[in-house]
mmCIF file as Biopython writes it, N, C-alpha, C and O atoms, coordinates in Angstrom:
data_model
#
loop_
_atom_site.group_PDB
_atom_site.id
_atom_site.type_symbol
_atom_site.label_atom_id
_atom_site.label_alt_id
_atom_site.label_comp_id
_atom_site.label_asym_id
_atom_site.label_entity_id
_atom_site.label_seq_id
_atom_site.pdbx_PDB_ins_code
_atom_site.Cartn_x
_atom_site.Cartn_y
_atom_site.Cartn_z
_atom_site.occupancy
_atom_site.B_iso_or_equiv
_atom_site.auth_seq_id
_atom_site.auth_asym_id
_atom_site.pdbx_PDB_model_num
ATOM 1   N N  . UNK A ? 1  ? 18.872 38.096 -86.566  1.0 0.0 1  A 1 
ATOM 2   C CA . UNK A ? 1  ? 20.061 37.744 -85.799  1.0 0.0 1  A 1 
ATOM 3   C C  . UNK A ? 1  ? 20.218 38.663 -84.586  1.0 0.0 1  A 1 
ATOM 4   O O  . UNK A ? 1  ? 20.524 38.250 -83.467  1.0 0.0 1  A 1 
ATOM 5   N N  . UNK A ? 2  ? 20.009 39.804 -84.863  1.0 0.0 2  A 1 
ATOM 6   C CA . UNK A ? 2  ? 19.989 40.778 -83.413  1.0 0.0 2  A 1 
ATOM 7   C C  . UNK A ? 2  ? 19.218 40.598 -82.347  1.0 0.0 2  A 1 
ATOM 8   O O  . UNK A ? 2  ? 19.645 40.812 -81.212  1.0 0.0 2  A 1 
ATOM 9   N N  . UNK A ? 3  ? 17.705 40.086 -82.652  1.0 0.0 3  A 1 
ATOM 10  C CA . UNK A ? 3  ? 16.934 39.877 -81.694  1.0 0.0 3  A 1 
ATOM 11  C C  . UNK A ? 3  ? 17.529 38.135 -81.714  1.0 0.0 3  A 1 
ATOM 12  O O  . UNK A ? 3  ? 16.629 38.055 -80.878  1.0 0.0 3  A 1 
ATOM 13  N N  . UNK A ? 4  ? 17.901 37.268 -81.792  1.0 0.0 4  A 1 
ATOM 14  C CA . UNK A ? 4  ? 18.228 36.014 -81.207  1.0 0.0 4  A 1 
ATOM 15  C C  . UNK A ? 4  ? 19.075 36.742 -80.343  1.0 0.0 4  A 1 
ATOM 16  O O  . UNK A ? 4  ? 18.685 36.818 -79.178  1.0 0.0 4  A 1 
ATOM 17  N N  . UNK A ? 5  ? 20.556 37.513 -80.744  1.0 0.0 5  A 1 
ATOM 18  C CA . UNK A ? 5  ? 21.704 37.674 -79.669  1.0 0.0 5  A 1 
ATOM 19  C C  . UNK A ? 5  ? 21.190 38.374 -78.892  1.0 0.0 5  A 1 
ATOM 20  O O  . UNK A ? 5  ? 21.789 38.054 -77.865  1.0 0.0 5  A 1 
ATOM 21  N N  . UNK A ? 6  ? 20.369 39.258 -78.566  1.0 0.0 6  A 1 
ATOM 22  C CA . UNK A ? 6  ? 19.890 40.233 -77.223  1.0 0.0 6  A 1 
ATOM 23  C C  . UNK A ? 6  ? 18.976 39.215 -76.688  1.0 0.0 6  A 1 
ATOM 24  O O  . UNK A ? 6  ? 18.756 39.213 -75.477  1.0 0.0 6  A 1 
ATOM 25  N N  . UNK A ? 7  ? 18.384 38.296 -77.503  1.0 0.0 7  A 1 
ATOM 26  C CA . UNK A ? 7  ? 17.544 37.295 -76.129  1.0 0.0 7  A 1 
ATOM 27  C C  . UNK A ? 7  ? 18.563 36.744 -75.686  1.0 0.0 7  A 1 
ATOM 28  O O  . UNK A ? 7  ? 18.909 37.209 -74.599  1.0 0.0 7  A 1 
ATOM 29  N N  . UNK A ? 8  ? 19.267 35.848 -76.121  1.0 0.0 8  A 1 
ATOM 30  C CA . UNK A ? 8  ? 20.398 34.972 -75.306  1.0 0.0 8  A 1 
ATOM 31  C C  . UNK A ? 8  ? 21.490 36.105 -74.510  1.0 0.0 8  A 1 
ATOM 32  O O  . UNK A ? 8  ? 22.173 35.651 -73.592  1.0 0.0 8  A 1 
ATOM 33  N N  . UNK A ? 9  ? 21.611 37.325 -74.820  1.0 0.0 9  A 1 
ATOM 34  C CA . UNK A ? 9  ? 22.068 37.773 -73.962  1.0 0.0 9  A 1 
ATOM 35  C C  . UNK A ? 9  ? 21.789 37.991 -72.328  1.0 0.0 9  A 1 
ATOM 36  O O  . UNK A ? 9  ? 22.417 38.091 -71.275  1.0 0.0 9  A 1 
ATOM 37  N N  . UNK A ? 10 ? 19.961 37.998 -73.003  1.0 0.0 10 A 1 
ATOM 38  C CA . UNK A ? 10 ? 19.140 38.683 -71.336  1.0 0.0 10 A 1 
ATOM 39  C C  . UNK A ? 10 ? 19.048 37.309 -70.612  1.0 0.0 10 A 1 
ATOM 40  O O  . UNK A ? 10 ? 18.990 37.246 -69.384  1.0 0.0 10 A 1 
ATOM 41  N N  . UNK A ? 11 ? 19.038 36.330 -71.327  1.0 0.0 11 A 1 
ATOM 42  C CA . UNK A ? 11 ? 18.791 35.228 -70.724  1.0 0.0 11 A 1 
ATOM 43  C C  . UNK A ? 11 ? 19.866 34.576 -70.071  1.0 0.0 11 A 1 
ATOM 44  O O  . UNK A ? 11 ? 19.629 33.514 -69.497  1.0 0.0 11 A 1 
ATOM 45  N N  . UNK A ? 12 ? 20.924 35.011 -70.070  1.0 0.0 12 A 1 
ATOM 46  C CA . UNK A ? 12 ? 22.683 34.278 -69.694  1.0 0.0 12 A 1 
ATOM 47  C C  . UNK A ? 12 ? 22.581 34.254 -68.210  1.0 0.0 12 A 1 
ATOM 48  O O  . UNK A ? 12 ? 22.804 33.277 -67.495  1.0 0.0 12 A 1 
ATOM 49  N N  . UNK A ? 13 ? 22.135 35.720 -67.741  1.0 0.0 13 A 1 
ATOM 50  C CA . UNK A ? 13 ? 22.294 35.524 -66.359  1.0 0.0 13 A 1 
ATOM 51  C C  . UNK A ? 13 ? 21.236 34.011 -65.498  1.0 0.0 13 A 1 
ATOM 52  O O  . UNK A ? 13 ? 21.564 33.338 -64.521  1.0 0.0 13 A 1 
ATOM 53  N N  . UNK A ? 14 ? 20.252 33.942 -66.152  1.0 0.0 14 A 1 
ATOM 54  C CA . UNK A ? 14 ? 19.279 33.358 -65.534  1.0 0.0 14 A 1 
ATOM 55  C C  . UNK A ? 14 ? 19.599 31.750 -65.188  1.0 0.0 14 A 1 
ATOM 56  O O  . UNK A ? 14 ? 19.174 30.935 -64.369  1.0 0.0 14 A 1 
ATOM 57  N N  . UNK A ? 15 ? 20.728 31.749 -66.428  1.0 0.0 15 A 1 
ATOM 58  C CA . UNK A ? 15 ? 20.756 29.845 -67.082  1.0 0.0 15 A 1 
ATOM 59  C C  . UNK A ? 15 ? 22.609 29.967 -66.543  1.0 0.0 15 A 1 
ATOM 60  O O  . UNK A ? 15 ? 23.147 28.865 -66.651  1.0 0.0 15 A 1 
ATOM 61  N N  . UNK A ? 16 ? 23.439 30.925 -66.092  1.0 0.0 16 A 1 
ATOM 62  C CA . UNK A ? 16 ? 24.786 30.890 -65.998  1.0 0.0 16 A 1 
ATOM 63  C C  . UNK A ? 16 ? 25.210 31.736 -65.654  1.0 0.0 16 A 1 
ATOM 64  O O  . UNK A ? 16 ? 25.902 32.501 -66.326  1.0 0.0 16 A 1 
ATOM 65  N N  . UNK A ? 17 ? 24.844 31.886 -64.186  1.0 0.0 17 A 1 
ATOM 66  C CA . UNK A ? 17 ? 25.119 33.172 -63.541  1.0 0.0 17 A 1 
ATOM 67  C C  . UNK A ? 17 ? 26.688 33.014 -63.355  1.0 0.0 17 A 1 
ATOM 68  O O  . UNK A ? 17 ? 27.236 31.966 -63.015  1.0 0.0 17 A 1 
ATOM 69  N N  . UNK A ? 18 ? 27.324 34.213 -63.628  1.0 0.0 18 A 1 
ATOM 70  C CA . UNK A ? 18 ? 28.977 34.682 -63.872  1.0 0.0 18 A 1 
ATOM 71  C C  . UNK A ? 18 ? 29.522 34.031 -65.104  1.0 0.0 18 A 1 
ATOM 72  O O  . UNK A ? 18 ? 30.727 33.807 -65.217  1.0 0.0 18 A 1 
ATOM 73  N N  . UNK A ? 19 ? 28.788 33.775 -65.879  1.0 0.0 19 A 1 
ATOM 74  C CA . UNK A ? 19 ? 29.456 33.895 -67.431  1.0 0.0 19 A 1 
ATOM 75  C C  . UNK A ? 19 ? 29.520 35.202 -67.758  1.0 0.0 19 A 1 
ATOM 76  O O  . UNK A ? 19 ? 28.643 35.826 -67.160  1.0 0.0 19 A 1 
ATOM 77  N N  . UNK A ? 20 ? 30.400 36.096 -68.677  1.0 0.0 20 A 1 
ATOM 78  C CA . UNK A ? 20 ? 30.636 37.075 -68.820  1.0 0.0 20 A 1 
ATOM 79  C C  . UNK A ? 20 ? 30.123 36.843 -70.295  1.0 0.0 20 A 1 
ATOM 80  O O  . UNK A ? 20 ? 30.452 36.006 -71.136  1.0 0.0 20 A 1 
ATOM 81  N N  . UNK A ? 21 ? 28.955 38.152 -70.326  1.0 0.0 21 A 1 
ATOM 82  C CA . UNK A ? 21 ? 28.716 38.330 -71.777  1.0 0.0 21 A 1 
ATOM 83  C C  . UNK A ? 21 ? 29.102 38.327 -72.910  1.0 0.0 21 A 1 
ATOM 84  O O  . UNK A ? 21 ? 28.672 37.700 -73.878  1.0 0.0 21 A 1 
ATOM 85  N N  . UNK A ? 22 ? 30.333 39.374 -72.783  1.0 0.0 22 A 1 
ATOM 86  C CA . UNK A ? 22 ? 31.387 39.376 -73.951  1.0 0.0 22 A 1 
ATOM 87  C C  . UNK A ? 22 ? 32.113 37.875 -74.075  1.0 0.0 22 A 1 
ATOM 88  O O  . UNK A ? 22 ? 32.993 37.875 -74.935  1.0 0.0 22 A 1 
ATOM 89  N N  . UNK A ? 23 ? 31.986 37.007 -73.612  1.0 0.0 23 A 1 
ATOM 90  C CA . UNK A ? 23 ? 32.575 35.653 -73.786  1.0 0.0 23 A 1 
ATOM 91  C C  . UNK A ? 23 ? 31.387 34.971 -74.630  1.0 0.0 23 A 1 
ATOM 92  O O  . UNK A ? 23 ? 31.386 33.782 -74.947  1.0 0.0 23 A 1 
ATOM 93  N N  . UNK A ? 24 ? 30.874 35.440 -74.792  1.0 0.0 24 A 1 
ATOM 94  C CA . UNK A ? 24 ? 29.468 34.426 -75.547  1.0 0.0 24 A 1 
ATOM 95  C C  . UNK A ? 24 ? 29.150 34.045 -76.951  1.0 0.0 24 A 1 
ATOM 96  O O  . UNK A ? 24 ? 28.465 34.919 -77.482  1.0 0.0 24 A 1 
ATOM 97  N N  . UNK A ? 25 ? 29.430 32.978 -77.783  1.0 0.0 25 A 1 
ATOM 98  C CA . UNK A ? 25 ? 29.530 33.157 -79.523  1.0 0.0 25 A 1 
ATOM 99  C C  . UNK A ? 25 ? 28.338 32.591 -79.256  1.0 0.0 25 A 1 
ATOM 100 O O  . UNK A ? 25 ? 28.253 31.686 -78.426  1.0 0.0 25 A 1 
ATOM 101 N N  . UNK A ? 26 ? 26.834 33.249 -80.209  1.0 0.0 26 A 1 
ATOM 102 C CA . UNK A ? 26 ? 26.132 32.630 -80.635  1.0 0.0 26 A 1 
ATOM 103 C C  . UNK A ? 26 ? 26.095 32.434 -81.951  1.0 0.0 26 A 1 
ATOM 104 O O  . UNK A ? 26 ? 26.394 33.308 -82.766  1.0 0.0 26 A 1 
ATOM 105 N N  . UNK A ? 27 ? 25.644 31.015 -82.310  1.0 0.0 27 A 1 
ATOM 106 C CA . UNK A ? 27 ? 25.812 30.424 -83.415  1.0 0.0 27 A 1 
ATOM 107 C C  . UNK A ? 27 ? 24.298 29.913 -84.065  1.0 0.0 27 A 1 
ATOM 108 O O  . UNK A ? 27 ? 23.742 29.130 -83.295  1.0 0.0 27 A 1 
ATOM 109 N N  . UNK A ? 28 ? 23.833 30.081 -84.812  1.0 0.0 28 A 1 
ATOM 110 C CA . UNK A ? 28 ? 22.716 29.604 -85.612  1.0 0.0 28 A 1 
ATOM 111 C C  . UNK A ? 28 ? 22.638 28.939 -86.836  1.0 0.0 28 A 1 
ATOM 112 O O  . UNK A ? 28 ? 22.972 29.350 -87.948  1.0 0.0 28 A 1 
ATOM 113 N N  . UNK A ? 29 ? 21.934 27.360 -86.354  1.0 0.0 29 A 1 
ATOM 114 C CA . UNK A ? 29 ? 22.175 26.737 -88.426  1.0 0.0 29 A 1 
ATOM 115 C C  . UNK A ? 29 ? 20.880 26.658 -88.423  1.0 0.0 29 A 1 
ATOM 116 O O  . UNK A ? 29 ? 20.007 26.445 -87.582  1.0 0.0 29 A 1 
ATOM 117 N N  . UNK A ? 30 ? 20.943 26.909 -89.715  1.0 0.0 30 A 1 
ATOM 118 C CA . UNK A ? 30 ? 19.407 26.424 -89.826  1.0 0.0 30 A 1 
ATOM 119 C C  . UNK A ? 30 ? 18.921 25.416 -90.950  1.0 0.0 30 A 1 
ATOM 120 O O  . UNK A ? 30 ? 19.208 25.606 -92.132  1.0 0.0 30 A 1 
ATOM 121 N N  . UNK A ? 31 ? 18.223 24.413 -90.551  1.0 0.0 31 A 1 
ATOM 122 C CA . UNK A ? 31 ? 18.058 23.179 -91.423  1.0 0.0 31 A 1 
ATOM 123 C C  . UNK A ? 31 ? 16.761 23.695 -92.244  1.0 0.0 31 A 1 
ATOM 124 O O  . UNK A ? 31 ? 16.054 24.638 -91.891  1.0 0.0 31 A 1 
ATOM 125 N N  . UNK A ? 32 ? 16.578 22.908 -93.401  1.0 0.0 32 A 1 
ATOM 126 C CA . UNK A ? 32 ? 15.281 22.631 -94.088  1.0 0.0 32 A 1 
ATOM 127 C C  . UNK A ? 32 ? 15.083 21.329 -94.753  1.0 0.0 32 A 1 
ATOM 128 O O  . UNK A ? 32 ? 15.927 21.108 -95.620  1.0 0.0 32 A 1 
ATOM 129 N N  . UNK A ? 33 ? 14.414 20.633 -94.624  1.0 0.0 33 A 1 
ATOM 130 C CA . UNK A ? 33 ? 13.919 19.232 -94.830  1.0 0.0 33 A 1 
ATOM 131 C C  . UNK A ? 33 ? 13.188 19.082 -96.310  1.0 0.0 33 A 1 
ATOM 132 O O  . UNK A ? 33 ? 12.073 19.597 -96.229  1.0 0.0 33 A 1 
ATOM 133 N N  . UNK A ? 34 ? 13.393 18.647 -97.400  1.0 0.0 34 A 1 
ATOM 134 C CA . UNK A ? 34 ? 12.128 18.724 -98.497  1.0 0.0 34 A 1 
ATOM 135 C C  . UNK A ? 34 ? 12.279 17.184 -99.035  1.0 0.0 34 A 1 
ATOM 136 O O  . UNK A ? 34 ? 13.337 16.567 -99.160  1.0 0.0 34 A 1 
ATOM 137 N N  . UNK A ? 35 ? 11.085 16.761 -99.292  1.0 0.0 35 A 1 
ATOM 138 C CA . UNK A ? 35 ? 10.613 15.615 -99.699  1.0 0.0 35 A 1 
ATOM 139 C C  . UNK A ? 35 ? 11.005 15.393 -101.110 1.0 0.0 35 A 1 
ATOM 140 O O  . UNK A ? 35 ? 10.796 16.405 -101.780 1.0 0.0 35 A 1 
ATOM 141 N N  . UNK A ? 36 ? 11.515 14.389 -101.798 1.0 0.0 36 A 1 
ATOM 142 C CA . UNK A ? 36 ? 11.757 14.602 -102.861 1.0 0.0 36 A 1 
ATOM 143 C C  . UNK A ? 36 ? 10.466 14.078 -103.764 1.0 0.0 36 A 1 
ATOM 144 O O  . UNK A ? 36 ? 9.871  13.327 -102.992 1.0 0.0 36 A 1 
ATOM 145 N N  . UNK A ? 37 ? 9.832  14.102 -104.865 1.0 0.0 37 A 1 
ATOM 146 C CA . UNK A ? 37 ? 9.024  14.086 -105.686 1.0 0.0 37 A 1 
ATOM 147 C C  . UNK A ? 37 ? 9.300  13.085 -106.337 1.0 0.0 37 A 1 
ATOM 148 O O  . UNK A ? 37 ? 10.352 13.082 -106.976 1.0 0.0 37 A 1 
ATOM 149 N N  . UNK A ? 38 ? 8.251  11.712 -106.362 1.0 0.0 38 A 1 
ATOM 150 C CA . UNK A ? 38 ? 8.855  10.766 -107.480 1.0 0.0 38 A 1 
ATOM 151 C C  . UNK A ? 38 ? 8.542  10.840 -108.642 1.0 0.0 38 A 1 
ATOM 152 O O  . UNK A ? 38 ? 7.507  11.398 -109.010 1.0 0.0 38 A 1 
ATOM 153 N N  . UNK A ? 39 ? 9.297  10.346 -109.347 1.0 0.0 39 A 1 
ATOM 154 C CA . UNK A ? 39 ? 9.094  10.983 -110.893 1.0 0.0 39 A 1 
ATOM 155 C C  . UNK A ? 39 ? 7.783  9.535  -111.581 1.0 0.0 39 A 1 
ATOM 156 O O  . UNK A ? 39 ? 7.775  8.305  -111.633 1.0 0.0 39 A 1 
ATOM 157 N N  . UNK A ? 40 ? 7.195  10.258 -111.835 1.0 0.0 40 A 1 
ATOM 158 C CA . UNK A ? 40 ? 6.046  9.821  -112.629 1.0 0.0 40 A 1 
ATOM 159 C C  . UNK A ? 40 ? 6.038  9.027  -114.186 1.0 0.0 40 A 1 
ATOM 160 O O  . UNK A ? 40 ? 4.971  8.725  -114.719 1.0 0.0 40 A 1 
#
């Protein structure tokens, strides 16, 4: 989680120049997909 928020931090200026850092919630979900097994 620290290294996601310090990339999106360094990256703010590039993608939204005068957004103010401290204004920034990053949020992360994370999915997983599994196949279900048919029963035999």
């Amino acid at each position: 989680m620290a290294k996601i928020s310090a990339m999106a931090l360094d990256l703010l200026p590039d993608n939204h120049p005068g957004i103010d850092p401290a204004s920034v919630f990053v949020q992360v979900t994370a999915l997983r997909e599994t196949e279900s097994l048919a029963a035999s």
